[in-house]
C-alpha positions in Angstrom: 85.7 -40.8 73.3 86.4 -43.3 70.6 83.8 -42.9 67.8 83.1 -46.1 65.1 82.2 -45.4 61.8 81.3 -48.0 58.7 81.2 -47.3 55.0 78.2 -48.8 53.5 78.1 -50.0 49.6 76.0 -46.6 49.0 79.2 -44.5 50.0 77.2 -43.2 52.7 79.2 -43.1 56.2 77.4 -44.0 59.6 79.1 -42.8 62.8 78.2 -44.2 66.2 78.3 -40.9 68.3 76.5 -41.5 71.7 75.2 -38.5 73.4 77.8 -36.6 75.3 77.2 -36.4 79.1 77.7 -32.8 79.6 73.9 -32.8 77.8 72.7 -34.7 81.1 71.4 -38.1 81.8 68.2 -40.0 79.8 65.2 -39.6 82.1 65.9 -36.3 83.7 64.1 -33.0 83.5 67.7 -31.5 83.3 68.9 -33.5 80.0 69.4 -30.5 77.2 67.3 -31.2 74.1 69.7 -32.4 71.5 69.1 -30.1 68.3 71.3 -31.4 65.7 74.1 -34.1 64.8 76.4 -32.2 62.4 79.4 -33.8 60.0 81.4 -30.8 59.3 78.5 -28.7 59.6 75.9 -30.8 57.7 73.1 -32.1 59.4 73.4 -36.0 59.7 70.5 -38.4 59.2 69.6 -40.2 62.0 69.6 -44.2 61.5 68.6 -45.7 65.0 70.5 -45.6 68.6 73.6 -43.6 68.8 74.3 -44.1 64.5 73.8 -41.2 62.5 74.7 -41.2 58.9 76.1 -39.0 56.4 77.1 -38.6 52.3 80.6 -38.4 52.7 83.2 -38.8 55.1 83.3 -36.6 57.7 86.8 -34.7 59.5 84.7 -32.9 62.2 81.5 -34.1 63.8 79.6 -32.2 66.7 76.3 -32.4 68.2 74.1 -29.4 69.1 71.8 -29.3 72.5 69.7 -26.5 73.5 69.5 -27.1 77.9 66.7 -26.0 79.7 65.9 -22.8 80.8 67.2 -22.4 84.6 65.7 -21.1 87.8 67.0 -18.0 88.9 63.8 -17.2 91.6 60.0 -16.3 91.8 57.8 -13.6 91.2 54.2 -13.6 92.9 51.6 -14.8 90.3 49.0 -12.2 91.4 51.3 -8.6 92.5 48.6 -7.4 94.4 49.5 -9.6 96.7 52.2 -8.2 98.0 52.8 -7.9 101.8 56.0 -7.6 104.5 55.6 -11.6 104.7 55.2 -12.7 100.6 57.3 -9.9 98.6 57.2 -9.8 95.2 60.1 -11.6 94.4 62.2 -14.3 96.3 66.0 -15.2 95.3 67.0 -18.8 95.5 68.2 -18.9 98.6 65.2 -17.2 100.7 63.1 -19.7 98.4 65.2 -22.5 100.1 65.2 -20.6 103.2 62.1 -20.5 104.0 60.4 -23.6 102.0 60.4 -25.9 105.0 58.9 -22.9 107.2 55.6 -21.5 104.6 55.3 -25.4 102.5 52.8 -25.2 99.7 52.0 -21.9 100.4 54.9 -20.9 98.2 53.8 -22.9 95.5 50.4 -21.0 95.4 51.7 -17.4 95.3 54.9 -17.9 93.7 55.6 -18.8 89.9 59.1 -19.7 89.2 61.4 -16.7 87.0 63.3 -18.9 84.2 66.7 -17.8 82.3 67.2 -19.0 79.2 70.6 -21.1 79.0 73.2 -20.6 76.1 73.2 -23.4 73.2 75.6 -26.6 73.9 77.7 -27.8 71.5 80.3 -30.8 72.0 82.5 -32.2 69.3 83.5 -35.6 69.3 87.5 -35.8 69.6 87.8 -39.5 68.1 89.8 -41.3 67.6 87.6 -42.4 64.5 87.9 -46.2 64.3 86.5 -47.6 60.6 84.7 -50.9 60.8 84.2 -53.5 58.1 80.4 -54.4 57.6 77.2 -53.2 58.1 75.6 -51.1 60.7 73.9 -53.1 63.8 70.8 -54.3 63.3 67.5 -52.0 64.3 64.6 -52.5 66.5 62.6 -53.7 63.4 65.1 -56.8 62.1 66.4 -60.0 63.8 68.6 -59.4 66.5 71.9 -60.8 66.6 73.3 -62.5 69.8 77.4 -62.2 69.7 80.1 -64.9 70.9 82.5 -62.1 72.9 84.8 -62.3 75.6 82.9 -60.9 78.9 85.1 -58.0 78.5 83.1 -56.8 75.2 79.5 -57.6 75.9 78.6 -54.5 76.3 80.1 -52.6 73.4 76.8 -52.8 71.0 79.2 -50.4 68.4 80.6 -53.3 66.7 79.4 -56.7 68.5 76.9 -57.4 65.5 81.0 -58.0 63.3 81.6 -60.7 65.7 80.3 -64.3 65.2 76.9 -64.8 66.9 73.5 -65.9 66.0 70.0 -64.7 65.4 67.8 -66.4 67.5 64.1 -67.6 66.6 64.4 -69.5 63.1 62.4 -72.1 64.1 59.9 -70.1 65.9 59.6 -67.9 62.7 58.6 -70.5 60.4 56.5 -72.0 62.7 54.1 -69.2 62.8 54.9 -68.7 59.1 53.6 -71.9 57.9 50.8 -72.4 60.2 49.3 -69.4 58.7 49.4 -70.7 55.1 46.8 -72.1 53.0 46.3 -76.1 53.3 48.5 -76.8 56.3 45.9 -79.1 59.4 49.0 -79.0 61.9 52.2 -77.5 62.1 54.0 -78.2 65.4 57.5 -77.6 67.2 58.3 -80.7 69.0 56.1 -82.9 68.1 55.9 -85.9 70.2 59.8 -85.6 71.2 61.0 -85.0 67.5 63.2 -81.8 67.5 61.9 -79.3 64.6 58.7 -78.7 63.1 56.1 -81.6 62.1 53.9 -80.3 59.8 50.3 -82.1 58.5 49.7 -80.6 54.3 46.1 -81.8 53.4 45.6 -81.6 49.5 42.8 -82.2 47.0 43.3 -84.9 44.4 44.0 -83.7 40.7 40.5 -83.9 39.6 38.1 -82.9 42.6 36.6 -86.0 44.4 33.7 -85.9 47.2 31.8 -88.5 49.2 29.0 -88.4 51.1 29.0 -89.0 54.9 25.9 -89.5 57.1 24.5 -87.2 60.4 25.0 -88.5 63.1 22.5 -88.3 65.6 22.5 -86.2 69.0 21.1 -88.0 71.1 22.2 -91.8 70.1 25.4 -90.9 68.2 24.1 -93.3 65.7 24.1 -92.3 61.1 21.4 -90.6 60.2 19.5 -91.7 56.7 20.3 -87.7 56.0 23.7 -86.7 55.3 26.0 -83.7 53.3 28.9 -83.9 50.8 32.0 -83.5 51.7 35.7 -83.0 49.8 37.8 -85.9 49.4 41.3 -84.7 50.0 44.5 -86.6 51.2 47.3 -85.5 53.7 50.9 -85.8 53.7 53.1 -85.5 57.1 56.3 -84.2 57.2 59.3 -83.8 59.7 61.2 -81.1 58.9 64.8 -80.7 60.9 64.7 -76.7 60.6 67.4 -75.5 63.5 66.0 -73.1 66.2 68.8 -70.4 65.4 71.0 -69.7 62.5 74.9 -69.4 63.4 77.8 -67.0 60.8 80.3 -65.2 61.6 78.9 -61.7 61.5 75.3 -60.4 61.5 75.6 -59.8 58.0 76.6 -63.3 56.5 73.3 -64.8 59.0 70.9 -62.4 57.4 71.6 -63.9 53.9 71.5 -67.3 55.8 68.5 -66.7 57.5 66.7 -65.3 54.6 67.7 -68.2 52.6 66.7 -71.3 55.1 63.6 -69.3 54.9 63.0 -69.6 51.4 64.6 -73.1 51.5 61.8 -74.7 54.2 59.0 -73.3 52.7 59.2 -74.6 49.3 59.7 -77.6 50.9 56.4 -77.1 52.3 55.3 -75.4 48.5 56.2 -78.7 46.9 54.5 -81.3 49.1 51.2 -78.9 48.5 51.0 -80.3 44.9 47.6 -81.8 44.2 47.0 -85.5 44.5 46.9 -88.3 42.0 43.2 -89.5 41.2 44.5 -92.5 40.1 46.7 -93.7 42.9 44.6 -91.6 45.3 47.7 -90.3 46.8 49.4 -93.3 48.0 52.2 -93.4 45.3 50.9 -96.2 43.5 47.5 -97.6 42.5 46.2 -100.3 44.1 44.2 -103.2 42.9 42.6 -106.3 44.7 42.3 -107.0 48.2 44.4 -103.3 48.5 42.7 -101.3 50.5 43.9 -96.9 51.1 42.1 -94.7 53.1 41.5 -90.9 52.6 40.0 -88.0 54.7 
């Protein structure tokens, strides 16, 4: 079995080492409880899936499993009762012999007689085949989609070196920006355009109100009561933020990813900037006939 292993900046080494099949297969009663992953004798530190790391870099690595106990017969749970037709002990093969015949009667008298199994151990052979990077990504970061030949879709060792992409950019700073403070609107796809449209509503530089009237219920008509309300302004923005972000290993789109972040949302920091009294947001101020509006 070939085993993969990557040196990380720390000098810590991570070793893919999947669990060997002689310990049984994942969902079955029968699967041996794995008890350690050793490099040279040194417990590793498990880092998620099949990679396990360690301090140093190891020449032999084994993993430990302790099987279940096995079935060997049955006893009767209560001895008194004993008789020509139940004895007090069945082998295996008058269990299986006469299963079909008695049914759950068995199962009410008898009580299986378990013998514990010796401890497994299996050492990974190698060859030990060193990567260059970091180790995939876990269940708790962005996942990374690779560009490989059909052939190597399946090897999740070292698909996370190839070039890919981590999906949901877009998606991410959707939710991200709708959830901060001032934003009226954020959408993806707005009315055909392809990123995010996003509506920033701002108070002016010195606080302005004006007063608006009830309407009525029944007519829909103003009111002579009304309320005071803030005058603020809003600013609309198309922002052409791509739905994935594309590098040549898992690595080099984390830094990418982390960076667009940081990139659209002080985009979004700066438009938040307070408006001017004077030109009451528009830019310019107005005189004559000029008319702006504000909400």
């Amino acid at each position: 079995m070939t085993v993969y292993a990557l040196k990380s900046p720390d000098g810590r080494w991570a070793y893919h080492l999947p669990t060997p099949k002689e310990f049984g297969t994942p969902g079955f009663g029968s699967r041996a409880k794995v008890t350690g992953v050793l490099a040279d004798d040194q417990p590793m530190e498990h880092l998620h899936g099949d990679w396990w790391a360690t301090d140093h870099e190891a020449s032999r690595l084994t993993a430990t499993a302790q099987p279940h106990a096995k079935t060997v017969g049955y006893r009767l749970t209560d001895p008194s009762a004993e008789s020509a037709r139940f004895p007090a002990t069945l082998s295996l093969e008058q269990w299986a012999e006469r299963s079909d015949r008695e049914g759950d009667t068995l199962w009410e008298l008898y009580t299986n007689v378990h013998e514990e199994q010796p401890p497994l151990e299996h050492v990974y052979e190698g060859p030990v085949v060193v990567l260059e990077g970091r180790v995939p990504p876990g269940p708790d970061e962005p996942q990374w989609i690779a560009d490989l030949p059909q052939l190597l879709t399946g090897r999740s060792e070292y698909r996370h070196l190839f070039p890919g992409k981590i999906p949901g950019l877009r998606k991410h700073l959707h939710q991200t920006i709708k959830a901060m403070r001032g934003i009226r609107h954020c959408f993806d796809g707005y009315d055909g355009y392809t990123g995010l449209h996003v509506v920033v509503e701002v108070d002016f530089d010195h606080p302005q109100t004006r007063w608006v009237a009830d309407l009525s219920r029944r007519t829909g008509k103003p009111l002579k009561t009304g309320r005071t309300v803030r005058s603020t302004v809003t600013r609309n923005l198309n922002l052409p933020v791509p739905a994935d972000v594309h590098a040549d290993t898992y690595e080099a789109a984390l830094s990418a990813w982390d960076e667009q972040v940081r990139f659209w949302l002080g985009v979004i920091e700066s438009a938040q900037v307070k408006a001017c009294s004077a030109c009451h947001g528009t830019g310019h101020v107005h005189d004559g006939a000029e008319q702006y509006s504000t909400r």
